[in-house]
C-alpha positions as CSV (number, residue, x, y, z in Angstrom):
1,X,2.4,20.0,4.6
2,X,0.3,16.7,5.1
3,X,0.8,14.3,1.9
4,X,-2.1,12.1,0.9
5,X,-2.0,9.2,-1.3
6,X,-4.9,7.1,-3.2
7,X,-2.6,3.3,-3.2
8,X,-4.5,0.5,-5.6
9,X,-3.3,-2.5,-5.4
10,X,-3.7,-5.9,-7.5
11,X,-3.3,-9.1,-5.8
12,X,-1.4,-11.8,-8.6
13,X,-4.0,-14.8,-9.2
14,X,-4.4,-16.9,-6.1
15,X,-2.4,-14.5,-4.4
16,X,-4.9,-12.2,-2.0
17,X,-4.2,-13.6,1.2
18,X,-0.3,-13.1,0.7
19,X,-0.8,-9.7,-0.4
20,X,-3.1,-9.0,2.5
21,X,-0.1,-10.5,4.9
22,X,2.4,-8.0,2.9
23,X,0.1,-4.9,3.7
24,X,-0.3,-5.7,7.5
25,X,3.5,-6.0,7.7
26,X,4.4,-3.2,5.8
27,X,1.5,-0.8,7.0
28,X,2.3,-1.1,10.2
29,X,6.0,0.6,9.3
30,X,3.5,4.1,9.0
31,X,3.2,5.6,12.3
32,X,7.0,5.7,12.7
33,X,7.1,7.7,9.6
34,X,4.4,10.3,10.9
35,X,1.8,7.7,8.8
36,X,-1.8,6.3,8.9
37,X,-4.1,4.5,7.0
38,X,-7.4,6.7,6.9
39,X,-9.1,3.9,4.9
40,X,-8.6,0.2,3.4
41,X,-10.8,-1.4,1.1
42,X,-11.3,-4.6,-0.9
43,X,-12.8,-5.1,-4.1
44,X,-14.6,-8.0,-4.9
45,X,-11.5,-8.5,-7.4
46,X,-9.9,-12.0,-6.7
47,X,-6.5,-11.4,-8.5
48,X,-7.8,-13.0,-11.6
49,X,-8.5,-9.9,-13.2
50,X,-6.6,-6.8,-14.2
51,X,-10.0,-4.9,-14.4
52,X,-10.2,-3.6,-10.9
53,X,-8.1,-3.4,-8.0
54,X,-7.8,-6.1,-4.7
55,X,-7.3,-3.1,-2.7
56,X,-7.7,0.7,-2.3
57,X,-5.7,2.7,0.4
58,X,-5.8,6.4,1.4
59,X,-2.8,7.3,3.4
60,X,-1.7,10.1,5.2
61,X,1.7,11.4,5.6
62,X,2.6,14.2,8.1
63,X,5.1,15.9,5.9
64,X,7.2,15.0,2.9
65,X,9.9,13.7,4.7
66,X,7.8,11.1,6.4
67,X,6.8,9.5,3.1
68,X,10.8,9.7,2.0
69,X,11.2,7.9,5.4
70,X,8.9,5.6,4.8
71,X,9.7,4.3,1.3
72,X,13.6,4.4,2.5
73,X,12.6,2.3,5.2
74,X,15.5,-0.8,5.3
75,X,12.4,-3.0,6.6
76,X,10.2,-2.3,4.4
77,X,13.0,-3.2,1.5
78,X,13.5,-6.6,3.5
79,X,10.1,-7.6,2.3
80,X,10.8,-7.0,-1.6
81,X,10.7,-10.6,-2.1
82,X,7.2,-11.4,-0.8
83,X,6.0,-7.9,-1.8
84,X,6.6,-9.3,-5.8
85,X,4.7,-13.0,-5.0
86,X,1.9,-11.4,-3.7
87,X,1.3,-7.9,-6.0
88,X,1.3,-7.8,-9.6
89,X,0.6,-4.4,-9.8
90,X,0.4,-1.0,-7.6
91,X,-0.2,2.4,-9.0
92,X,0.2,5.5,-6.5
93,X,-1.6,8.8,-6.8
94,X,-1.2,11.9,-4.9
95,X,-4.3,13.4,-4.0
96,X,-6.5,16.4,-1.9
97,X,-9.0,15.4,0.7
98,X,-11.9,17.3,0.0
């Protein structure tokens, strides 16, 4: 059972770049967990603003497990620390491609 999740993102003020940087680094981690990215987007949201989100993902998981994997991943928790300088806020939803 593939799992699909809607990932919006909010960069802290000045911080888009580094957030950006974060999100390469830890993206990347996906396709050993059975993982893509089907989309990435940017707002025109600078990190100013708690309004709208810096960025919108839509990932795809091959099963459960991968996304368990994922989020267990020990490199992934290595980069806690510049994770919380870059994002002030994520909110994750599951959700049916239609």
């Amino acid at each position: 059972m593939r799992v699909h999740l809607c990932v919006l993102l909010w960069a802290r003020p000045g911080a888009v770049d580094a957030l950006t940087e974060y999100e390469d680094r830890v993206l990347a981690l996906l396709g050993e967990h059975d993982g893509r990215v089907l989309h990435r987007v940017r707002t025109r949201a600078d990190g100013t603003s708690d309004d709208a989100p810096t960025e919108i993902q839509l990932i795809e998981f091959g099963s459960p497990a991968g996304y368990d994997a994922f989020v267990a991943d020990d490199r992934r928790a290595a980069l806690a620390e510049q994770r919380d300088r870059a994002i002030a806020r994520t909110e994750i939803y599951p959700v049916d491609v239609v």
